[in-house]
N, CA, C and O atoms as a GROMACS GRO file, in nm:
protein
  444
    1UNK      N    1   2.940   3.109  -3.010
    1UNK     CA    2   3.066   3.160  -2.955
    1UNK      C    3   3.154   3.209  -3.070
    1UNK      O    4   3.157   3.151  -3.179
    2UNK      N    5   3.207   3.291  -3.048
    2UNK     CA    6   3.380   3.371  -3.134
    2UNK      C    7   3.448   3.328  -3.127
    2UNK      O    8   3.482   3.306  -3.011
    3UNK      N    9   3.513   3.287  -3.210
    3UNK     CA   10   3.628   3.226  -3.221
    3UNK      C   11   3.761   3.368  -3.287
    3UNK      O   12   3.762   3.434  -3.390
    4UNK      N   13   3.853   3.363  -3.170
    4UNK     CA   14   3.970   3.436  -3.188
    4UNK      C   15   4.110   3.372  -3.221
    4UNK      O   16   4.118   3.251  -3.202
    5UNK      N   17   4.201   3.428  -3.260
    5UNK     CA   18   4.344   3.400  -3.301
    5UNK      C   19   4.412   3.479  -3.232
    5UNK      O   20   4.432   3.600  -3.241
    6UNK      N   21   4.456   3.376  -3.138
    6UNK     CA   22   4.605   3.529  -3.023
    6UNK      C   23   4.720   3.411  -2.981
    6UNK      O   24   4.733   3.320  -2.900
    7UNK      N   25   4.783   3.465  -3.075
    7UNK     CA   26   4.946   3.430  -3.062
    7UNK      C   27   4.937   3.314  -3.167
    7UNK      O   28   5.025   3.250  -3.110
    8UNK      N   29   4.914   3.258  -3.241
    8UNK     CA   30   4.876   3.160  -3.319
    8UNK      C   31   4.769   3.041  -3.254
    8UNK      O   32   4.748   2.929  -3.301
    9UNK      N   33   4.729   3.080  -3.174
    9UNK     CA   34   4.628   3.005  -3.073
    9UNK      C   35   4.514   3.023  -3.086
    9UNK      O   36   4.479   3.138  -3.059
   10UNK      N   37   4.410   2.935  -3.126
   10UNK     CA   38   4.303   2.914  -3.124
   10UNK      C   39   4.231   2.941  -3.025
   10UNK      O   40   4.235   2.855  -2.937
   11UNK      N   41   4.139   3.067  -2.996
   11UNK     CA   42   4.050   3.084  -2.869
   11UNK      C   43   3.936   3.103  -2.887
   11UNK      O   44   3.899   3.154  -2.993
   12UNK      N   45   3.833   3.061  -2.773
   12UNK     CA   46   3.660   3.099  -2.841
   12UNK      C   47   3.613   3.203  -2.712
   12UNK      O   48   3.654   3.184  -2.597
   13UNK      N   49   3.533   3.302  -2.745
   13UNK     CA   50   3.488   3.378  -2.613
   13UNK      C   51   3.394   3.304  -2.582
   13UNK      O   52   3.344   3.234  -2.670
   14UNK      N   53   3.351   3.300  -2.468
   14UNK     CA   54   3.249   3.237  -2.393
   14UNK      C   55   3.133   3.323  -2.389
   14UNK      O   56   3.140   3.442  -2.421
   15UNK      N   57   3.037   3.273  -2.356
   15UNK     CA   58   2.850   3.293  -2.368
   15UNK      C   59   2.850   3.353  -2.255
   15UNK      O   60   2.736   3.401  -2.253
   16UNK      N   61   2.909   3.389  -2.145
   16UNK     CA   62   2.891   3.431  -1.979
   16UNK      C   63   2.805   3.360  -1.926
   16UNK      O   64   2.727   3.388  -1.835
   17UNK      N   65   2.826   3.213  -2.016
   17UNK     CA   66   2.764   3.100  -1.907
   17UNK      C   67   2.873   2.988  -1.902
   17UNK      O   68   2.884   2.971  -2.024
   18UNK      N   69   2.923   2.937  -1.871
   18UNK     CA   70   3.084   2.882  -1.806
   18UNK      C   71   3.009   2.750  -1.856
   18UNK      O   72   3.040   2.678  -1.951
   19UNK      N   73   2.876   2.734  -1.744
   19UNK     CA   74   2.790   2.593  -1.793
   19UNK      C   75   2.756   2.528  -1.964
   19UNK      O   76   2.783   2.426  -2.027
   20UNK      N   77   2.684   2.654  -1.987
   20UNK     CA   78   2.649   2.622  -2.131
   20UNK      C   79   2.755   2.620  -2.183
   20UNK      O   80   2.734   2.526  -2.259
   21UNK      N   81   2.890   2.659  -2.211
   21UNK     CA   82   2.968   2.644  -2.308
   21UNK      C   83   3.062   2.562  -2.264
   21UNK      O   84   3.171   2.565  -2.321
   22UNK      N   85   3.040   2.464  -2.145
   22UNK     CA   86   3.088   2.332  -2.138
   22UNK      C   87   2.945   2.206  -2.175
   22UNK      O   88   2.941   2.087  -2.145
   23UNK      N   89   2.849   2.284  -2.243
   23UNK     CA   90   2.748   2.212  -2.288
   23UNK      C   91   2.660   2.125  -2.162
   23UNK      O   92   2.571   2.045  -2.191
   24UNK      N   93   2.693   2.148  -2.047
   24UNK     CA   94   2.577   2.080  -1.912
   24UNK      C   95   2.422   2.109  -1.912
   24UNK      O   96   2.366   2.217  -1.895
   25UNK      N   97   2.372   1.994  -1.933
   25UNK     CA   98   2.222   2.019  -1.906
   25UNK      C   99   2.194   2.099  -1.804
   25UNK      O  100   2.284   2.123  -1.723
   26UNK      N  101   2.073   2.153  -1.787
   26UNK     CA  102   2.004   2.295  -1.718
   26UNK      C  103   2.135   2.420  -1.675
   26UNK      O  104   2.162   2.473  -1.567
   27UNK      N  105   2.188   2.434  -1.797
   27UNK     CA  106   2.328   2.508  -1.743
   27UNK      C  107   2.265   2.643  -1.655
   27UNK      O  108   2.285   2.656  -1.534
   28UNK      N  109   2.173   2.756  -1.748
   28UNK     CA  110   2.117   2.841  -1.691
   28UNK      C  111   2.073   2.827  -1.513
   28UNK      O  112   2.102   2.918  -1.435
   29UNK      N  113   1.998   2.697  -1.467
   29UNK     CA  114   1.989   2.691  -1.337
   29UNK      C  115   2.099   2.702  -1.265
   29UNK      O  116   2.115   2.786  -1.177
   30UNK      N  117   2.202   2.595  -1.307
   30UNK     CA  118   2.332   2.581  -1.227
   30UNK      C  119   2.388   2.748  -1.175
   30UNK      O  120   2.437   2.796  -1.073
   31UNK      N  121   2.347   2.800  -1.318
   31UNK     CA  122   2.443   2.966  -1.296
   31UNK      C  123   2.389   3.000  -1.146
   31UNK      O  124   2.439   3.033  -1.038
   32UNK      N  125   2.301   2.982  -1.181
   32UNK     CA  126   2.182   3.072  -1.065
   32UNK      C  127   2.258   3.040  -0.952
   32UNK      O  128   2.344   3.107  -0.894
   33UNK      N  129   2.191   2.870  -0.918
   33UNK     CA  130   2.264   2.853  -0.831
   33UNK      C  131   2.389   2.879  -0.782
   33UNK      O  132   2.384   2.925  -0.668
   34UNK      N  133   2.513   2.865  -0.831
   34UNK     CA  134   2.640   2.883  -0.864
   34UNK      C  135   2.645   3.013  -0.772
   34UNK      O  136   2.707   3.023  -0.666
   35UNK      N  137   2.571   3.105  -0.830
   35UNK     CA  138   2.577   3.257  -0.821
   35UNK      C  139   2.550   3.229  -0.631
   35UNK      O  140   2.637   3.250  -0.546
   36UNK      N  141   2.435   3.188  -0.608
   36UNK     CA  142   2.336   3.196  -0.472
   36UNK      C  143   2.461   3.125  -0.376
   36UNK      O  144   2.497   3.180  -0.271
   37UNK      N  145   2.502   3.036  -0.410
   37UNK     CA  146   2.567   2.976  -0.307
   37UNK      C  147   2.728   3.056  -0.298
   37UNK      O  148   2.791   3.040  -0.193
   38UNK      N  149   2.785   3.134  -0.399
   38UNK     CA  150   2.881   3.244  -0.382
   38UNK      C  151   2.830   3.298  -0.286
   38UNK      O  152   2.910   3.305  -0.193
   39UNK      N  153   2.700   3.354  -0.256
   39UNK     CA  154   2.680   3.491  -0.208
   39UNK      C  155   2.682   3.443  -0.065
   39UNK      O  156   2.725   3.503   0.033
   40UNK      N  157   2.625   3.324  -0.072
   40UNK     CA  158   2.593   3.265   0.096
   40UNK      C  159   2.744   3.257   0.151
   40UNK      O  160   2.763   3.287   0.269
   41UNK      N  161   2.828   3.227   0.088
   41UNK     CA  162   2.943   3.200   0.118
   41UNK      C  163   3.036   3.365   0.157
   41UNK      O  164   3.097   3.385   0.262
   42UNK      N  165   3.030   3.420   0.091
   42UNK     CA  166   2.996   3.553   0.120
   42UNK      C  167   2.955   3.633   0.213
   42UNK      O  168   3.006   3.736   0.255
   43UNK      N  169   2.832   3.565   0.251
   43UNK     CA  170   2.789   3.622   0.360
   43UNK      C  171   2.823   3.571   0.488
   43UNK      O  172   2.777   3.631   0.585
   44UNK      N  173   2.920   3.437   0.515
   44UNK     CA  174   2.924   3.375   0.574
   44UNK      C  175   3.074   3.459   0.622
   44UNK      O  176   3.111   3.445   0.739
   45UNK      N  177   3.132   3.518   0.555
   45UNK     CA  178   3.255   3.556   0.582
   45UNK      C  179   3.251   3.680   0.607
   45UNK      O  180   3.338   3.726   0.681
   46UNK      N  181   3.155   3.763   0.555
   46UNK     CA  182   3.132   3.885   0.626
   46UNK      C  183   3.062   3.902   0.729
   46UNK      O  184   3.058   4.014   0.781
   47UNK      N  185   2.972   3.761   0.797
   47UNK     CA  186   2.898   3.786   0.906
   47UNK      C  187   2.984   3.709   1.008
   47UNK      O  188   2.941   3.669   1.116
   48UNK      N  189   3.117   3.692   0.959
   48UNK     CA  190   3.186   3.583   1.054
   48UNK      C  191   3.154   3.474   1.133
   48UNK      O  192   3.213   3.449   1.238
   49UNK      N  193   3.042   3.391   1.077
   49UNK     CA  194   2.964   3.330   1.116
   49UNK      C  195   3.078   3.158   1.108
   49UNK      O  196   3.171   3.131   1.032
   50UNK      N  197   3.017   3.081   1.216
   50UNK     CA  198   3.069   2.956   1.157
   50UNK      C  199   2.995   2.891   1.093
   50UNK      O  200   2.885   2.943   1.072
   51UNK      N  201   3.022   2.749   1.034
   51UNK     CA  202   2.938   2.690   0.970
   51UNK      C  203   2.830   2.620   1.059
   51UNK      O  204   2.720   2.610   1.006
   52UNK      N  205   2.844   2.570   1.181
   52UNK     CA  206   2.681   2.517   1.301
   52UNK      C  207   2.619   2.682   1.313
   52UNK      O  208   2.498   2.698   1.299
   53UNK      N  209   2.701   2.793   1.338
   53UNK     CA  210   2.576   2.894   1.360
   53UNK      C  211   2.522   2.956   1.220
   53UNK      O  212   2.405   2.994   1.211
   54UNK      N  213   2.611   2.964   1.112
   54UNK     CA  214   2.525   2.986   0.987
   54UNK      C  215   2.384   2.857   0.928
   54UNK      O  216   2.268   2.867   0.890
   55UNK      N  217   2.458   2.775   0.943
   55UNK     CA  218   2.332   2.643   0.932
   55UNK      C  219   2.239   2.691   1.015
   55UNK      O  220   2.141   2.732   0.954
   56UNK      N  221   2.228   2.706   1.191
   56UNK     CA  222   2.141   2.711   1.232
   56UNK      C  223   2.021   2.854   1.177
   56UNK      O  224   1.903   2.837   1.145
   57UNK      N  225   2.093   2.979   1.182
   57UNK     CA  226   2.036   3.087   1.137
   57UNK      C  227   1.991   3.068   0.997
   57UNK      O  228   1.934   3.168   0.954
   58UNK      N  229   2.001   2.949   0.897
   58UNK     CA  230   1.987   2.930   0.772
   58UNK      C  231   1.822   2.851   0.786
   58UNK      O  232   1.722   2.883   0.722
   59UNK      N  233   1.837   2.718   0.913
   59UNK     CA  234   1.761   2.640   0.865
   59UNK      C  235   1.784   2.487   0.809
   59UNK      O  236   1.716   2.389   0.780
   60UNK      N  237   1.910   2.524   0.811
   60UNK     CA  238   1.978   2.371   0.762
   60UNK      C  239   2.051   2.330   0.900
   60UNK      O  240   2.088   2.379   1.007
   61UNK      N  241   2.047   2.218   0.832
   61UNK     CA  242   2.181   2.107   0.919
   61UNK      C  243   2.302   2.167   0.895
   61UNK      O  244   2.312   2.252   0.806
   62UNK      N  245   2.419   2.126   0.979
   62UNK     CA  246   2.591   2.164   0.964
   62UNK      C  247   2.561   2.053   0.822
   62UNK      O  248   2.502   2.095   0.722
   63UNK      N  249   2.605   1.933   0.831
   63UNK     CA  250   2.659   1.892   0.746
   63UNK      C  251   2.553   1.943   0.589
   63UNK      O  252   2.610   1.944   0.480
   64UNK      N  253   2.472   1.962   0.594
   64UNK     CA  254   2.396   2.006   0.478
   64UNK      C  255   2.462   2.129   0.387
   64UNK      O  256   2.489   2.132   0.267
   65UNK      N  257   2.475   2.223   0.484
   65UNK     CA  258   2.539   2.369   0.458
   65UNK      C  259   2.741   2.311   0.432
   65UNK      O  260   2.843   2.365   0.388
   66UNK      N  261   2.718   2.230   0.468
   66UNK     CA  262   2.856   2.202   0.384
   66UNK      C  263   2.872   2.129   0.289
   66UNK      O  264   2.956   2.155   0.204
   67UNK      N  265   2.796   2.026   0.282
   67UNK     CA  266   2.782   1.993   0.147
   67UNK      C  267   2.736   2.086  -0.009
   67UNK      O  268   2.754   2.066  -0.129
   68UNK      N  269   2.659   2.210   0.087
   68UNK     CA  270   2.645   2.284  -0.033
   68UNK      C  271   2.743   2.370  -0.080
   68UNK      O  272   2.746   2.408  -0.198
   69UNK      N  273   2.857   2.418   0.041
   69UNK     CA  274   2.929   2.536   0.040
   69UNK      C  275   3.043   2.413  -0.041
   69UNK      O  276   3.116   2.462  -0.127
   70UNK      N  277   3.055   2.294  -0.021
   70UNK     CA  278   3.173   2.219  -0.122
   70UNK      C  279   3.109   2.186  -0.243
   70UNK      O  280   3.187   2.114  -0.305
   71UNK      N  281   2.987   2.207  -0.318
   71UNK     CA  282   2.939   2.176  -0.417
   71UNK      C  283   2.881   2.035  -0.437
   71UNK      O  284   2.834   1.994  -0.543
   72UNK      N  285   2.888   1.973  -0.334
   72UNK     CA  286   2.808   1.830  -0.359
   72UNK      C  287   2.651   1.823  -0.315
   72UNK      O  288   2.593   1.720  -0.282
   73UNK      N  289   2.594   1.954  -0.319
   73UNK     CA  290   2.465   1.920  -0.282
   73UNK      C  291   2.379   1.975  -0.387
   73UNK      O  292   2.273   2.006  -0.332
   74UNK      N  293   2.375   2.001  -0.514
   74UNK     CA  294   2.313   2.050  -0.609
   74UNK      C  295   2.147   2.036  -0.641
   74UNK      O  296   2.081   2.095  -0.726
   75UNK      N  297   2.112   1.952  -0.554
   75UNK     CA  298   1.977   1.916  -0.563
   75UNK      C  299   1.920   2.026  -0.470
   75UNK      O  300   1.798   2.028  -0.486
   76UNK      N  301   1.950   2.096  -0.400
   76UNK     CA  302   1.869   2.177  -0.308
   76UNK      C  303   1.813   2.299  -0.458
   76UNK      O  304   1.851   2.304  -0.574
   77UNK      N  305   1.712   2.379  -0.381
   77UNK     CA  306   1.656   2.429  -0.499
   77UNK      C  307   1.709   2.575  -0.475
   77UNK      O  308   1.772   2.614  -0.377
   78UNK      N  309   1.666   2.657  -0.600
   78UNK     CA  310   1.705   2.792  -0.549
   78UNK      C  311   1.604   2.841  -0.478
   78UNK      O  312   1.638   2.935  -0.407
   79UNK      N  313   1.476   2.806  -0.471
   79UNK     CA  314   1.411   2.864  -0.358
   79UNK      C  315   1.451   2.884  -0.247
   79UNK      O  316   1.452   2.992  -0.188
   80UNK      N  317   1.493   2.770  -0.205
   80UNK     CA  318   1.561   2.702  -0.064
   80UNK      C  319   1.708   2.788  -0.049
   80UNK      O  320   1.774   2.795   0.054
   81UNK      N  321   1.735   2.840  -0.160
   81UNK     CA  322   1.927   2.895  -0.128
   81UNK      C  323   1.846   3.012  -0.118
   81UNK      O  324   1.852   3.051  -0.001
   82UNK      N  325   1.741   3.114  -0.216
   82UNK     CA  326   1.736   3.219  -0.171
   82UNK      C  327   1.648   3.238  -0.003
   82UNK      O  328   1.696   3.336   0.054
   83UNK      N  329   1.571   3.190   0.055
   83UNK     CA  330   1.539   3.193   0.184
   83UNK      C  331   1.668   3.197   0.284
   83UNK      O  332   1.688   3.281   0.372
   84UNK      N  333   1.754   3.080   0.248
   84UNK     CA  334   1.919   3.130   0.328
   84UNK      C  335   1.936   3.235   0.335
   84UNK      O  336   1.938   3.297   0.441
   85UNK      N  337   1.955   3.288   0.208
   85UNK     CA  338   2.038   3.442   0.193
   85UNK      C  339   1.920   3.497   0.265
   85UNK      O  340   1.963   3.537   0.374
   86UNK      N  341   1.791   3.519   0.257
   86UNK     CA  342   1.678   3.588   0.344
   86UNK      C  343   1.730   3.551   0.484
   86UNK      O  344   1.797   3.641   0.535
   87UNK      N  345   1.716   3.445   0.556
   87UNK     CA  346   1.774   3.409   0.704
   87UNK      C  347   1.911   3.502   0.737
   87UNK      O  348   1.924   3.560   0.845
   88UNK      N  349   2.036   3.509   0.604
   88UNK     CA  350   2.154   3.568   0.646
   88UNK      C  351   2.152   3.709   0.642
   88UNK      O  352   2.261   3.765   0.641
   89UNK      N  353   1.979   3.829   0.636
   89UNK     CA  354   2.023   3.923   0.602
   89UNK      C  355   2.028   4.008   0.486
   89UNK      O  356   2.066   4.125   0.474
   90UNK      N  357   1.971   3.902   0.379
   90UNK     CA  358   1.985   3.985   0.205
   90UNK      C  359   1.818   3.989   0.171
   90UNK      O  360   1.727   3.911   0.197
   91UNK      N  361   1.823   4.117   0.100
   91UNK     CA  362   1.683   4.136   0.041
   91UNK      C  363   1.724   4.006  -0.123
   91UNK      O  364   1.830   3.983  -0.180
   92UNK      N  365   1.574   3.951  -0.147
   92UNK     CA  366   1.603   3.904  -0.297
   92UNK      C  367   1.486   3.968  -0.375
   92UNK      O  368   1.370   3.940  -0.347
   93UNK      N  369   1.524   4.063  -0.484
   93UNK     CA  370   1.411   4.078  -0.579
   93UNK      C  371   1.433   4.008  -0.704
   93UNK      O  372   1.544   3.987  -0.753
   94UNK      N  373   1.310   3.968  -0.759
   94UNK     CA  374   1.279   3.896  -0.871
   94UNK      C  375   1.209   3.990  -0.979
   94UNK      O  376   1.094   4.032  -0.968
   95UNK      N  377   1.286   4.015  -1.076
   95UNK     CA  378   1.196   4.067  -1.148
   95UNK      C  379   1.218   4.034  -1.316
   95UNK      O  380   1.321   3.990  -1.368
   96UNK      N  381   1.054   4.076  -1.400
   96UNK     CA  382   0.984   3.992  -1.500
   96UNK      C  383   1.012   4.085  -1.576
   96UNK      O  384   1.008   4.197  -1.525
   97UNK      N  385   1.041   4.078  -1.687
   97UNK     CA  386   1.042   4.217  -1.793
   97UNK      C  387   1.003   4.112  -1.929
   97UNK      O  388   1.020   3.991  -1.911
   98UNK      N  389   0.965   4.147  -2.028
   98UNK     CA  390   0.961   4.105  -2.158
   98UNK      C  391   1.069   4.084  -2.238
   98UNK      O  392   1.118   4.195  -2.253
   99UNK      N  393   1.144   3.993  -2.308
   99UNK     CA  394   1.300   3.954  -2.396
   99UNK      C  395   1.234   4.092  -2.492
   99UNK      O  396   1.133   4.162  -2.508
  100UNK      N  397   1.388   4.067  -2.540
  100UNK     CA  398   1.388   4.138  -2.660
  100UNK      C  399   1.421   4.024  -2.719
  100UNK      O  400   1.506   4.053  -2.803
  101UNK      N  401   1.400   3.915  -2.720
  101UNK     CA  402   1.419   3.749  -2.805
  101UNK      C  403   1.326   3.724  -2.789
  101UNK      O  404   1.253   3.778  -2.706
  102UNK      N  405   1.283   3.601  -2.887
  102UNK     CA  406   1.173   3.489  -2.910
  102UNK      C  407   1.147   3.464  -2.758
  102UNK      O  408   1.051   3.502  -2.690
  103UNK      N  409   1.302   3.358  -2.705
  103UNK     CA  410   1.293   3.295  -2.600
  103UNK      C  411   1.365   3.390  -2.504
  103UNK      O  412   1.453   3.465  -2.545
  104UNK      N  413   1.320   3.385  -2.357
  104UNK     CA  414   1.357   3.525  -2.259
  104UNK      C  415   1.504   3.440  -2.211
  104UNK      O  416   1.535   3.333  -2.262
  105UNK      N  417   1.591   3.512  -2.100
  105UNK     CA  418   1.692   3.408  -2.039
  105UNK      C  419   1.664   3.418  -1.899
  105UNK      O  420   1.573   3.484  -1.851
  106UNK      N  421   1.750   3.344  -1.834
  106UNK     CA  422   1.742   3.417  -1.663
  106UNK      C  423   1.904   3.522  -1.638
  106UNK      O  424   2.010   3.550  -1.696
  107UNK      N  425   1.850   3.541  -1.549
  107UNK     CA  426   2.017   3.563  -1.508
  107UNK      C  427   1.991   3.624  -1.330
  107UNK      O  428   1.890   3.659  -1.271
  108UNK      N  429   2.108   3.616  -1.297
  108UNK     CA  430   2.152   3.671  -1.151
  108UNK      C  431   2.226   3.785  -1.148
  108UNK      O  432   2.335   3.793  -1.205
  109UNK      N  433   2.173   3.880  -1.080
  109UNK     CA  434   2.261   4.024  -1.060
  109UNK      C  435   2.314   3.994  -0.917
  109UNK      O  436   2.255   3.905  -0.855
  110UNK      N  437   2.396   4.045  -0.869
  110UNK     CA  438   2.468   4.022  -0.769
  110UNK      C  439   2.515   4.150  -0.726
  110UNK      O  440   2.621   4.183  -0.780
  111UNK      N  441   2.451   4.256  -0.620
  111UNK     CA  442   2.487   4.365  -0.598
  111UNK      C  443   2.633   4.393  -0.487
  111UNK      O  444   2.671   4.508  -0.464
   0.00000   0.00000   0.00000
């Protein structure tokens, strides 16, 4: 990270991972996730859906789909969030390219 000086204040830019530069183990997954469950949420408000008929069209339970939409359910996988977004309506592509680094990263585009 960069470290800046604005106004006599000490500032660092961030990595455009919020996770990693609060140092959380598997930060990269969290993003993902993070990202997937925005979108569901998202979609939940553009399909004006409630939360029993988005659960049901999802596949989940009510209380499940709310535990995820409040952040206490982090164990579900992203497989499982991207099939939601498949149930709500969204194409997901995955795609593989070669780093231009040693080690590759992930990331989430969000159209």
């Amino acid at each position: 990270m960069k470290k800046h000086i604005i106004d006599s204040m000490e500032c660092w830019e961030g990595s455009g991972n919020v996770f990693a530069d609060l140092g959380l183990p598997d930060a990269e997954k969290i993003k993902i996730k993070s990202g997937l469950i925005i979108e569901i949420m998202n979609a939940l408000e553009r399909l004006d859906l409630t939360q029993q008929e988005a659960a049901q069209r999802m596949g989940i339970t009510q209380p499940k789909l709310s535990d995820i939409l409040r952040g206490r359910n982090f164990s579900i996988s992203e497989r499982k969030l991207m099939d939601c977004l498949n149930r709500l309506g969204y194409d997901i592509e995955i795609r593989v390219k070669p780093a231009a680094e040693p080690v590759g990263h992930l990331r989430l585009a969000l159209a």
